[in-house]
NUDO-298585 format. One record per residue: residue in one letter; x, z negated, y of N, C-alpha, C in turn. Coordinates in steps of 0.05 Angstrom, whole numbers, plus 5000, padded with zeros to 4 digits. Each point is the difference from the previous one (the first is absolute). Example, Ala and Ser with C-alpha at 12.3 -4.5 7.8 and 13.67 -1.06 7.14 Angstrom:
A526448444886498250005024501850005024
S499350145021501649995024498549865022
REM end
This chain:
X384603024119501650234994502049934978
X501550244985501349864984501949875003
X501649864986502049785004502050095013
X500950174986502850215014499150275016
X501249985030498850295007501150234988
X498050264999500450254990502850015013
X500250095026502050055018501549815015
X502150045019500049825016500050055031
X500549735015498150065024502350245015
X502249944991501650315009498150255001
X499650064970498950164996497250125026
X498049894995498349935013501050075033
X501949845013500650095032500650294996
X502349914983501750385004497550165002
X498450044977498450224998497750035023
X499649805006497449995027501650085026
X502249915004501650045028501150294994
X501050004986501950304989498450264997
X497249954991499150235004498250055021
X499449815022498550015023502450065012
X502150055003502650025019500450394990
X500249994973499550294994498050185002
X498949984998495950095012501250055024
X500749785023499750015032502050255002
X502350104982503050205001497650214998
X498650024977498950184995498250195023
X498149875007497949975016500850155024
X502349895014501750125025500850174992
X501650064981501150275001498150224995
X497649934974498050224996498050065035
X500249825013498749995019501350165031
X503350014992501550185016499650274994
X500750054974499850224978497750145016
X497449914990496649975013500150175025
X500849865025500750085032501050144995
X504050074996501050285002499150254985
X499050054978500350214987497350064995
X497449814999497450044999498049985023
X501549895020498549995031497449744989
X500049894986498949754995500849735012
X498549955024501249785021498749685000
X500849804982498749754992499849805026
X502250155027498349925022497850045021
X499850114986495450075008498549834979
X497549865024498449874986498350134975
X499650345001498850134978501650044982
X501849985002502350094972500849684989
X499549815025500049744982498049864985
X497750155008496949804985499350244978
X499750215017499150264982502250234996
X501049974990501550274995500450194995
X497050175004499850345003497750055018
X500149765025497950125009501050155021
X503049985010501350145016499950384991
X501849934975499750224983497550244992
X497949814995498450165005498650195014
X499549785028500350175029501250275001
X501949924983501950345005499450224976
X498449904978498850154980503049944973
X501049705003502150124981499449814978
X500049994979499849724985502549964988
X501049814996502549765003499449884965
X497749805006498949854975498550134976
X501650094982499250134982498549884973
X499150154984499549884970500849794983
X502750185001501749724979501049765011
X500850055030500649695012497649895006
X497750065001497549835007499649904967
X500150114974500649854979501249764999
X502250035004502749814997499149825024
X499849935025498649895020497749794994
X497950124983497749825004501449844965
X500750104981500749774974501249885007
X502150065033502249755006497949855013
X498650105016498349745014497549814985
X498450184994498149824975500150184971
X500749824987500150204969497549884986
X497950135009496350064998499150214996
X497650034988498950174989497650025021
X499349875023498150125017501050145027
X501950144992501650365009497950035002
X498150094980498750304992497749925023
X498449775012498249895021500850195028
X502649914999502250035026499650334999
X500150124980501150325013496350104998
X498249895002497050105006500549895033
X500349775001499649855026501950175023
X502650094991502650155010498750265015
X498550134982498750315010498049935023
X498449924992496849825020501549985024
X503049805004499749965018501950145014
X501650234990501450285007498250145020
X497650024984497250185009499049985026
X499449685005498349865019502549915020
X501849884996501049905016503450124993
X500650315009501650034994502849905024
X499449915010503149825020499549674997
X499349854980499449785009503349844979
X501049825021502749804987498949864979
X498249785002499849834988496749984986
X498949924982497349954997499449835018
X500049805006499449875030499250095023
X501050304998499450115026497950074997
X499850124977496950114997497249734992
X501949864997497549815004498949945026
X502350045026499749875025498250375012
X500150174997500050245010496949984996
X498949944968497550024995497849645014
X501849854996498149814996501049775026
X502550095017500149765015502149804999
X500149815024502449874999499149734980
X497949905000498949674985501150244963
X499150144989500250144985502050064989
X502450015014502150154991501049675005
X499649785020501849804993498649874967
X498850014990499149864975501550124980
X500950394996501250084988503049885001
X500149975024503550015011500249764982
X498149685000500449914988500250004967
X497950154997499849984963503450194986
X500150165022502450154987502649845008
X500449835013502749795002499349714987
X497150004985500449854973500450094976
X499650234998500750184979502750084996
X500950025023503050055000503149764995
X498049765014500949735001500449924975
X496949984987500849904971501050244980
X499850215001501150204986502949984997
X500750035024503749915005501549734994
X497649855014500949674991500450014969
X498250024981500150044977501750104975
X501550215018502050164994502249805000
X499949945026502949865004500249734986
X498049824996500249754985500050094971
X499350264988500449994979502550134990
X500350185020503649994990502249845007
X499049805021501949725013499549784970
X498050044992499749784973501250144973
X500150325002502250114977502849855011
X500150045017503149985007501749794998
X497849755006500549704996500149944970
X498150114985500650014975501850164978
X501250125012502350224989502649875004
X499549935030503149905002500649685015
X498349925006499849705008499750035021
X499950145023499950155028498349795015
X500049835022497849935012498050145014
X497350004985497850105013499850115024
X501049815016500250075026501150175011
X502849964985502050245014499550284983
X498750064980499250134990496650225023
X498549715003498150155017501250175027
X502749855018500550145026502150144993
X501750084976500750194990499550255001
X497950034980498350224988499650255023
X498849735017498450195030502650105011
X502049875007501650015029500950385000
X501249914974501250444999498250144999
X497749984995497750195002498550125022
X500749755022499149925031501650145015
X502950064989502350075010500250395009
X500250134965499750214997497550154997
X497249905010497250025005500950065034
X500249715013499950125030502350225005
X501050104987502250215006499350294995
X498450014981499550244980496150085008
X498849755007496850034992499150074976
X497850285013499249954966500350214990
X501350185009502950154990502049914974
X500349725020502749774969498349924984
X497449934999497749984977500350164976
X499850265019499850244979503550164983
X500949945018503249974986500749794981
X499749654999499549854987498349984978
X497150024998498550134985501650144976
X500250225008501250194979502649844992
X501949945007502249844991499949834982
X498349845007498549714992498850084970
X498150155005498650104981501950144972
X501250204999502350124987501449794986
X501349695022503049844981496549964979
X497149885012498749864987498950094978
X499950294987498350134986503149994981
X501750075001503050054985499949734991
X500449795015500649754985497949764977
X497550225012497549914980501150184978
X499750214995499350124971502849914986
X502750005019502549854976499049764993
X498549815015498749724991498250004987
X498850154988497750034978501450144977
X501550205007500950144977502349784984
X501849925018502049734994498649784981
X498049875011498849824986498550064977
X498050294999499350064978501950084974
X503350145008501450014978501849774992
X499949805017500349704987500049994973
X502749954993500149884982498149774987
X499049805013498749785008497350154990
X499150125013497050174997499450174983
X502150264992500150064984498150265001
X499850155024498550294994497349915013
X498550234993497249945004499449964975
X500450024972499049804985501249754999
X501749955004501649654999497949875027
X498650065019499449985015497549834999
X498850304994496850004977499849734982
X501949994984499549844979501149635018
X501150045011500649645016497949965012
X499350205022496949935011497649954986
X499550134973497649894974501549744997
X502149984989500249684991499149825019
X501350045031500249765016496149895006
X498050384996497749875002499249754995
X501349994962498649754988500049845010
X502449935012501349715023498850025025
X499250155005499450005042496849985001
X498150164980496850095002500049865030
X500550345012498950065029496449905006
X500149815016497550025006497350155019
X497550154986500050205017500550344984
X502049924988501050314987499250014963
X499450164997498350094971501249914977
X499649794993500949914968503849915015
X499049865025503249795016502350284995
X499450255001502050164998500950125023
X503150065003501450115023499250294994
X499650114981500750344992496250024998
X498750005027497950144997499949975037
X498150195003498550085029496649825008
X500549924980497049795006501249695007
X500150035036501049695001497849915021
X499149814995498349905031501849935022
X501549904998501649885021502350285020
X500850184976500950185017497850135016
X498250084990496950235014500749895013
X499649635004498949925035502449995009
X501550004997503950035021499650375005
X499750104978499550325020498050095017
X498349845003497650075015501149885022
X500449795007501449905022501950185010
X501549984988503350135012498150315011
X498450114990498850315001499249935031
X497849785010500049895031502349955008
X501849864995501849935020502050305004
X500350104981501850294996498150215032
X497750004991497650155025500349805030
X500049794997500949975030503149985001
X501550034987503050045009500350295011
X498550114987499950335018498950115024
X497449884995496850145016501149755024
X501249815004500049765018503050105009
X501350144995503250005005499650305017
X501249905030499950225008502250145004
X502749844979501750254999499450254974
X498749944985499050244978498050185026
X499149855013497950235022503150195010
X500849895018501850115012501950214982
X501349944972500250194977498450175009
X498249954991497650264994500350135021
X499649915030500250155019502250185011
X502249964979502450095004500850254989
X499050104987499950224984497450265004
X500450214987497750225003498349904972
X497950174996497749964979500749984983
X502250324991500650134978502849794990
X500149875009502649784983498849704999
X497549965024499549704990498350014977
X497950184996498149994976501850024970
X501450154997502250024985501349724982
X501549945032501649704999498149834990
X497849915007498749744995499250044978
X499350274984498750004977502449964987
X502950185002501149974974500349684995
X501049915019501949655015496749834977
X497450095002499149884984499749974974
X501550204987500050024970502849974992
X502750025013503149974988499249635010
X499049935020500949664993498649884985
X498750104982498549864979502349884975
X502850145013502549934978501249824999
X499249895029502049765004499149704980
X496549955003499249824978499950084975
X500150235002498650104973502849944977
X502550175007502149984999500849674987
X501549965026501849795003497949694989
X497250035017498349754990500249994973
X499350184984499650034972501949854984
X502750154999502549944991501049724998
X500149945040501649825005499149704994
X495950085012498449764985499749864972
X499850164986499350084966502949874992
X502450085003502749934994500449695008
X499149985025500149625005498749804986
X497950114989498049884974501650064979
X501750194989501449994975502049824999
X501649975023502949925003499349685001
X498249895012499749715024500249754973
X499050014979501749794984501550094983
X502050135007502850114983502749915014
X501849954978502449835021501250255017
X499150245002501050215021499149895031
X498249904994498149955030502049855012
X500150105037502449825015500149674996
X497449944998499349705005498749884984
X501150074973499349894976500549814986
X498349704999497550104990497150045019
X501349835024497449995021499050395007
X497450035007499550175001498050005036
X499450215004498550085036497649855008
X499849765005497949945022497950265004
X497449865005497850105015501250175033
X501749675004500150155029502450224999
X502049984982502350165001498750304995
X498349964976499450304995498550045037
X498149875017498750095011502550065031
X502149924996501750165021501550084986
X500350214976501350234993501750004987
X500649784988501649934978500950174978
X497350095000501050064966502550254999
X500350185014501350244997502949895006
X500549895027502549894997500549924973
X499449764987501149854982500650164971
X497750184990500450264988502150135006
X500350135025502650125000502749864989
X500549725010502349925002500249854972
X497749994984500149944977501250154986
X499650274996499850294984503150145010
X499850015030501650245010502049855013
X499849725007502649885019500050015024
X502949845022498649995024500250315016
X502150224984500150245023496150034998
X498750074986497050144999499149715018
X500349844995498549745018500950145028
X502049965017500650035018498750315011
X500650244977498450165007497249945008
X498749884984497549895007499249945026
X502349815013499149945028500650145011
X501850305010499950205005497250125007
X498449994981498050134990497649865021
X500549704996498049825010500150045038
X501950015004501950035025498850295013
X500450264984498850165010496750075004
X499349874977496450055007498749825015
X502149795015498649835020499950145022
X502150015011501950185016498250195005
X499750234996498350174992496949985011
X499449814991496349935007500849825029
X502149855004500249835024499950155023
X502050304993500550195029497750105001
X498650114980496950125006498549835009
X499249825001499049715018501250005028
X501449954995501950005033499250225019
X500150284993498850155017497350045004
X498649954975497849905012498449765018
X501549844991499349765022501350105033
X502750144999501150095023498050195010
X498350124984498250265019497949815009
X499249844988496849795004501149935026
X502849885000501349885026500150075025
X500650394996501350145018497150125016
X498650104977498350305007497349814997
X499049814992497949954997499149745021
X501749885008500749785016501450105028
X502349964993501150045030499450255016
X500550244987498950205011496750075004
X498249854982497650055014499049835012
X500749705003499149905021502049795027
X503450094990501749795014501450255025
X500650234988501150195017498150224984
X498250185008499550244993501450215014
X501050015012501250235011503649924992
X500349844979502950064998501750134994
X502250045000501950205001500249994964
X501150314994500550004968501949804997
X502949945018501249825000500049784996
X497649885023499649784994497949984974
X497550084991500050014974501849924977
X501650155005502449974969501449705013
X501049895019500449735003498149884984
X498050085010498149714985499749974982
X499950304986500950064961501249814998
X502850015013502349964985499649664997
X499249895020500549675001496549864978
X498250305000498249884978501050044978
X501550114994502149964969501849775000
X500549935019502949664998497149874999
X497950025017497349735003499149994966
X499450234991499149944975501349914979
X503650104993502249924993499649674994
X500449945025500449725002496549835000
X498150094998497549814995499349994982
X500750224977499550064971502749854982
X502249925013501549874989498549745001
X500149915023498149645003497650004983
X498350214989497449964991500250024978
X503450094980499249964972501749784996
X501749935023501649704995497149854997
X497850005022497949854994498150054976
X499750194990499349994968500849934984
X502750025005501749824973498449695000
X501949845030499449714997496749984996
X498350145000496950055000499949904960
X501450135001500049994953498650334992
X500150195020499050264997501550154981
X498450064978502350254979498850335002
X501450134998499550224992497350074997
X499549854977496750034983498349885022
X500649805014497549915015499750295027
X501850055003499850175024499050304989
X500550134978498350124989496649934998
X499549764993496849964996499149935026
X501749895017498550055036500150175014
X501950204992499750195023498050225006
X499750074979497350225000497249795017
X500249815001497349795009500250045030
X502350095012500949925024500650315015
X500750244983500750205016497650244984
X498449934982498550194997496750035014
X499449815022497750165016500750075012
X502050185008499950205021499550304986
X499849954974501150304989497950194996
X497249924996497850184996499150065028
X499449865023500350015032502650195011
X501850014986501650185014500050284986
X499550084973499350144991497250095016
X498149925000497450095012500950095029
X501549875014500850175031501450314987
X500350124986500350255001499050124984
X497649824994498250234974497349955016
X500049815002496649935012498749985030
X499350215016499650005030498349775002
X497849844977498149845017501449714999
X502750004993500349615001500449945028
X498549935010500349865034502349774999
X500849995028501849845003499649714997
X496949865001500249734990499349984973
X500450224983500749984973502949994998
X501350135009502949955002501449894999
X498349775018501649705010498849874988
X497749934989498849814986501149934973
X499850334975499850094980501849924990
X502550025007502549874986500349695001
X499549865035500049764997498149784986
X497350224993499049804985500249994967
X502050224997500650064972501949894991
X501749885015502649834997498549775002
X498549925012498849685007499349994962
X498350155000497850064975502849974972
X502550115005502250074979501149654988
X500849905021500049775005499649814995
X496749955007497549844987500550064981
X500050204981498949974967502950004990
X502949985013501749994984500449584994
X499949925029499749745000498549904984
X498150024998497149814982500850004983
X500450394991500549974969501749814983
X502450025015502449825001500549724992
X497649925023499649714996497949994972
X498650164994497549984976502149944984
X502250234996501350064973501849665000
X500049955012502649724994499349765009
X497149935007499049695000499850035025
X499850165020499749905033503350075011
X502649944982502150045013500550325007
X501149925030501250345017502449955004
X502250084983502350095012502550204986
X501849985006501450255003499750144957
X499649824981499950014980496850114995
X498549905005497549974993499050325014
X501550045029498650285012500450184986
X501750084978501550204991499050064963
X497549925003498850064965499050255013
X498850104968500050314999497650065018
X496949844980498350035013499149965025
X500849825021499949965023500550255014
X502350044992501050255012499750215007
X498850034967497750294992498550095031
X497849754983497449975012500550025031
X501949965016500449885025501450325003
X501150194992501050235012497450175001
X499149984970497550235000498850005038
X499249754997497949895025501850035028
X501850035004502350025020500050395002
X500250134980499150305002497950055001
X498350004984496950095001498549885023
X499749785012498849955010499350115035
X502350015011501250175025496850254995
X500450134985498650234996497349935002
X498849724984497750115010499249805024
X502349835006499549945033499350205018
X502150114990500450345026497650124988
X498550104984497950155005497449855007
X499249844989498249825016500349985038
X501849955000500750015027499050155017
X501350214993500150305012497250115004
X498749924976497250154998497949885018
X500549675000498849925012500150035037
X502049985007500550135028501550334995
X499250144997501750314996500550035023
X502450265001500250175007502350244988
X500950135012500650334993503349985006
X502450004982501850085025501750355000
X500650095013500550205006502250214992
X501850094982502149924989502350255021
X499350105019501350095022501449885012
X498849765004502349765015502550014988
X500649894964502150014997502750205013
X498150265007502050175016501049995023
X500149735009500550015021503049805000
X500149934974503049764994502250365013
X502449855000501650145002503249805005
X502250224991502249835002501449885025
X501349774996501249975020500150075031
X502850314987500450095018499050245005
X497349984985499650335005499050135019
X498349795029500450175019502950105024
X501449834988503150125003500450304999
X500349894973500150374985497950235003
X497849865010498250175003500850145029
X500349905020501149995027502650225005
X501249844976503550214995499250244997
X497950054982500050404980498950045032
X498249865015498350125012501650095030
X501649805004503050195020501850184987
X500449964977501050324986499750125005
X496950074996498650315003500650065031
X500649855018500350085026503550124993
X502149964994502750064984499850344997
X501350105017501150214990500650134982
X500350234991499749984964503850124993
X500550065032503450024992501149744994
X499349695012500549804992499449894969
X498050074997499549884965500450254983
X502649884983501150194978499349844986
X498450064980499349834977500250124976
X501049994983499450054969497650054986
X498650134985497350104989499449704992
X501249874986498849665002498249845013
X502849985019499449895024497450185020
X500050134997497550165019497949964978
X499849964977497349914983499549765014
X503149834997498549695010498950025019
X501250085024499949995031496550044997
X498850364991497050014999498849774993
X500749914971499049704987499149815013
X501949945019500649785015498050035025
X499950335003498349945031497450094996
X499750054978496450034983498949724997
X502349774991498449734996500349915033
X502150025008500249865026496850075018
X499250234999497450085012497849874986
X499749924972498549864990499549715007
X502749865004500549775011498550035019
X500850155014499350005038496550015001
X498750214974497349965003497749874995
X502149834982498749754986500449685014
X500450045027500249795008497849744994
X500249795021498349855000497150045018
X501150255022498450075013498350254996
X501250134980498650154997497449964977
X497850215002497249934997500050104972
X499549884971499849944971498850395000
X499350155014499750284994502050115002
X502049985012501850195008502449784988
X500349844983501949954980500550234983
X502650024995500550254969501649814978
X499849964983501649994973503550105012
X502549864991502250225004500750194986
X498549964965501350114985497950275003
X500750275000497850265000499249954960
X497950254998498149994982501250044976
X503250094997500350124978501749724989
X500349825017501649695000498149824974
X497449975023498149895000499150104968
X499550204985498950084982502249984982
X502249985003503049884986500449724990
X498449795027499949764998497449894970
X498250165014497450014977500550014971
X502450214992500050094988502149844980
X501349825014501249734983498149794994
X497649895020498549905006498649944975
X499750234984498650094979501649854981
X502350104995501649994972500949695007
X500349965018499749634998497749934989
X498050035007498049844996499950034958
X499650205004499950104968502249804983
X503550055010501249854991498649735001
X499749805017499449745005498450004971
X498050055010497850074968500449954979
X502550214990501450054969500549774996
X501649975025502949794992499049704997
X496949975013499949714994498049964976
X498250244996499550064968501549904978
X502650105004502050124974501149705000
X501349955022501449764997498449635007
X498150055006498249674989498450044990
X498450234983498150014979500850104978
X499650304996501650114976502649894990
X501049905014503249934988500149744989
X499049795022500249754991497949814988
X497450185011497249794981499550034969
X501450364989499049894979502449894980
X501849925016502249824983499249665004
X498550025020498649804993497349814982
X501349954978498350124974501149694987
X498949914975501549854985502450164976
X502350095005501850144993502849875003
X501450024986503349915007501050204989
X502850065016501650284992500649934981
X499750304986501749994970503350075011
X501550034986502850085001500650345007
X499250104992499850305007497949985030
X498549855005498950075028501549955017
X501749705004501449865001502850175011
X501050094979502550285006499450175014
X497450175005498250245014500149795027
X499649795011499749955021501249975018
X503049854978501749935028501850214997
X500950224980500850355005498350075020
X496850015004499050105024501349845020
X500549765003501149875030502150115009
X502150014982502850095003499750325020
X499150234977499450235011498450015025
X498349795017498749975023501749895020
X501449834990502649995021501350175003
X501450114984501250174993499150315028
X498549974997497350275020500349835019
X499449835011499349825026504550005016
X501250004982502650015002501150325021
X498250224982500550195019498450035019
X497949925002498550045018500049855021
X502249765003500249835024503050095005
X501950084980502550035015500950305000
X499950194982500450184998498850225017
X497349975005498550175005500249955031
X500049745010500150095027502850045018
X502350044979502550105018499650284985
X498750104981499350295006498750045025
X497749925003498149975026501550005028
X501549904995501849965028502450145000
X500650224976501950195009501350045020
X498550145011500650155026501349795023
X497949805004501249815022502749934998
X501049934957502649855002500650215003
X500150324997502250054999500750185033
X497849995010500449985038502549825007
X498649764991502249705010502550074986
X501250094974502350074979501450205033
X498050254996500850215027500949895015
X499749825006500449905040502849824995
X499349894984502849824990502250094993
X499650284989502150114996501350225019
X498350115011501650175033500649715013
X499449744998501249875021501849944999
X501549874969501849994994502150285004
X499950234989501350305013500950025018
X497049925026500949995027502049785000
X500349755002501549875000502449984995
X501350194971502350014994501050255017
X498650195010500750265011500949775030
X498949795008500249945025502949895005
X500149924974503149724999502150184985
X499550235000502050224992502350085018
X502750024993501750105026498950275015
X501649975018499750355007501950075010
X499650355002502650094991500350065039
X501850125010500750095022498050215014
X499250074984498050255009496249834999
X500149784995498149835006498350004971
X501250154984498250024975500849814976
X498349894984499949714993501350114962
X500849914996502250004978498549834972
X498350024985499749864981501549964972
X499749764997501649904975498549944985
X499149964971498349874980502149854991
REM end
């Protein structure tokens, strides 16, 4: 790292302790706020794993459009959304009460079944999070001299803190928070550095990046140039990252639980826009901030000049810090870790509850206590958020001392969490994959991912395997393709060879928690007098709501016979659901058309930007942030109108009431106000 830190280790505590201590202020109070004025209660296990499945029950939706935006760019800022909101509807349709994907693996295929998932999705989650956290524990160490270590049980501890307090409720409050300082402090950091003095515009820009070609001839890239789209070495880093991006979603069953958290008409929406505004964040900031570290890096501006970034520095994230604090100084550095701080943060709590539901709902409750109390449920939430907290701290302390960077854990992870993803997709598209396709299909696709990442590995570098040698491009490649594709045609071979049929009625038979509670409750109502229940025209919608599904519940048991199951949602639901069903799929279509063929193959050409394309491109970045800016912060506190200004309402008669309370009074008992 460089000689002198960016920051110092002050820096560094304050900001890691200071804002996990602020988050936790936050979190409680939005979470009081939440209980009094919105009847949103984070001590129920459904309002802690899923958070509208309570809501729903009652016909109300909570999780809207624009915070399901702001939500998923805080948790993965990926472009395989648009997968997620096809997958989102399907399993609205089929399995409309189910918590977790897990369940529906166990519902269709069994307990051996659902433990192979349970596993592939808490390695997915493991190294997804682990990854996170060593790579912003290795920003941090290198920003400000910070030890690694205290950096790794750092990161986690406030996250662990205001997660078990909030659920995934504080996800989705954080999220949006997170997301907002992070989108504001990107485009001043692109726009800052691009009017650099130092840089000099987008032509001063333009023209340092042609010179430095002569000096660098990229290898791989067309005539060794930075200013073209024909690179070998990037294709195979995006084709990868495109796997590992697909099992960070399709394997993460807190994006399931998202999805499941919302109605049709806002998830199909959310996932599509969330897939086209975060195309700003690389498009943007990579452009700028990359392009500028190649102009600046032998100029006496550079922090650490004349030495310039290691292999391994660039490969844990170097470059942008040192850029900043080159160009902009240490306030934008420090902002930076701000920045770094929140998008960990961010992806850590969405991990956390998902590992907490794997913990709670998939484990303890289906095979340690099934009949437990919602209560005890949310206990077990709560202590699988400190268990994960603290195992994901020890496992990227152990990647560090391992010599793991960033880049290596990018080129293994897709090897390791992507056979589950065409097998789990096929459980809600495909009735004939039998259950020892299930179990087989993925494990021998990971075996299979594995094999050809190893060999390759050793081919490429004389026989040697280790932490250097696992992490070339092609190994990688070759070893994710076969880690995805292959699952698939395990699973159909399989299947065909032993068939059978499965039934997709069953799924109707998941149901929440507590819903033969509630089902039980409407159903002593109706015995209630009708001088006893004064209800509001609302409340008497819900109340029907509530005791239309509760009868559905009741008829869809386990005992009852696959004929006399009903769907809960009636026909005009059902042809509503369809009818997104559609415009997803269509979107999916467009969107992966437009954006990995038409857009990017035929810039793959022998071509280098001229100067005027050059200007046209990164003006388009700017204006795409720019759009992605309102569409993650603006648009969803329009979206959420009403709720803040319910909570504004409540806060403010309480305060009223309050001063009317502590008001004198007069003799005649009547209260005297003063402003």
């Amino acid at each position: 790292m460089p000689n002198e830190p960016l920051l110092s280790q002050a820096d560094g505590y304050g900001i890691i302790v200071g804002l996990s201590i602020l988050f936790c202020l936050i979190i409680l109070a939005a979470v009081r706020m939440q209980k009094v004025y919105l009847s949103e209660d984070s001590d129920q296990s459904e309002m802690f794993m899923d958070v509208d499945q309570r809501e729903r029950l009652l016909g109300r939706i909570h999780v809207q459009m624009g915070h399901r935006v702001a939500r998923m760019v805080g948790s993965w800022t990926i472009v395989s959304d648009r997968l997620m909101a096809v997958l989102g509807i399907i399993a609205k349709l089929r399995v409309p009460y189910a918590h977790t994907s897990l369940e529906i693996i166990k519902m269709r295929y069994g307990k051996y079944a659902h433990g192979v998932f349970i596993l592939l999705n808490l390695i997915n989650n493991i190294f997804g999070c682990g990854s996170m956290i060593l790579a912003g524990s290795q920003l941090v160490t290198g920003m400000t001299g910070m030890h690694v270590v205290a950096a790794c049980i750092l990161i986690p501890a406030g996250v662990v803190t205001y997660t078990a307090v909030g659920g995934l409720k504080a996800t989705f409050l954080t999220d949006f928070l997170h997301t907002t300082i992070a989108l504001i402090l990107l485009i001043y950091f692109s726009l800052a550095v691009l009017t650099n003095e130092h840089v000099g515009g987008v032509s001063g820009l333009y023209h340092k990046v042609k010179a430095r070609t002569i000096d660098l001839n990229i290898p791989g890239n067309y005539q060794g140039s930075l200013l073209t789209m024909k690179s070998r070495s990037s294709l195979m880093f995006g084709l990868v990252l495109k796997f590992g991006n697909l099992a960070l979603v399709l394997m993460d069953t807190a994006f399931w639980q998202k999805s499941f958290a919302a109605e049709v008409h806002s998830t199909v929406p959310a996932y599509d826009l969330v897939s086209v505004v975060i195309l700003a964040i690389p498009w943007c900031t990579g452009t700028i901030i990359g392009l500028s570290a190649r102009a600046i890096e032998n100029t006496p501006v550079w922090f650490d000049y004349p030495n310039t970034l290691t292999l391994k520095e660039v490969n844990s994230g170097m470059v942008m810090p040192v850029v900043l604090r080159s160009l902009l100084g240490r306030g934008a550095t420090a902002g930076l870790l701000v920045l770094i701080f929140m998008a960990i943060t961010s992806t850590v709590s969405s991990s956390m509850i998902a590992v907490s539901s794997i913990i709670s709902q998939d484990f303890f409750r289906t095979y340690i206590n099934p009949r437990a109390s919602d209560r005890k449920v949310l206990k077990v939430s709560h202590w699988g958020v400190v268990f994960h907290g603290v195992f994901m701290a020890g496992f990227a302390i152990m990647l560090q001392y391992a010599g793991a960077t960033n880049n290596w854990s990018t080129y293994f992870r897709p090897i390791v969490a992507c056979p589950g993803i065409l097998p789990m997709i096929l459980t809600l598209f495909w009735s004939r994959q039998t259950t020892l396709a299930s179990i087989l299909a993925p494990l021998l696709g990971l075996a299979s991912g594995v094999a050809t990442w190893l060999s390759l590995s050793a081919t490429w570098a004389d026989g040697v395997i280790n932490i250097q040698t696992t992490q070339q491009q092609i190994p990688g490649l070759y070893a994710a393709i076969v880690s995805f594709f292959s699952p698939a045609l395990y699973s159909v071979v399989i299947s065909l060879a032993w068939p059978s049929r499965f039934d997709w009625r069953e799924f109707l038979r998941i149901d929440l928690i507590g819903d033969k509670t509630q089902s039980s409750s409407v159903l002593q109502s109706e015995n209630t007098s009708n001088e006893d229940v004064r209800e509001a025209p609302q409340q008497v919608a819900e109340h029907q709501y509530s005791k239309s599904t509760g009868d559905a519940i009741a008829r869809n048991s386990t005992r009852t016979s696959l004929d006399d199951v009903v769907h809960p949602f009636d026909d005009a639901t059902i042809r509503h659901i369809k009818k997104w069903l559609r415009i997803a799929c269509v979107y999916f279509v467009v969107n992966v058309v437009v954006t990995c063929i038409l857009w990017p193959l035929p810039l793959y050409r022998d071509y280098i930007f001229t100067q005027t394309f050059f200007g046209g491109w990164i003006s388009m970045a700017i204006i795409w942030h720019f759009g992605a800016m309102f569409a993650v912060i603006v648009y969803p506190i329009f979206d959420g109108r009403h709720a803040i200004a319910k909570v504004l309402r409540g806060i403010t008669s309480d305060v009223r009431g309050r001063q009317r309370h502590s008001a004198p009074q007069t003799a005649g008992g009547e209260a005297i106000e003063k402003r």
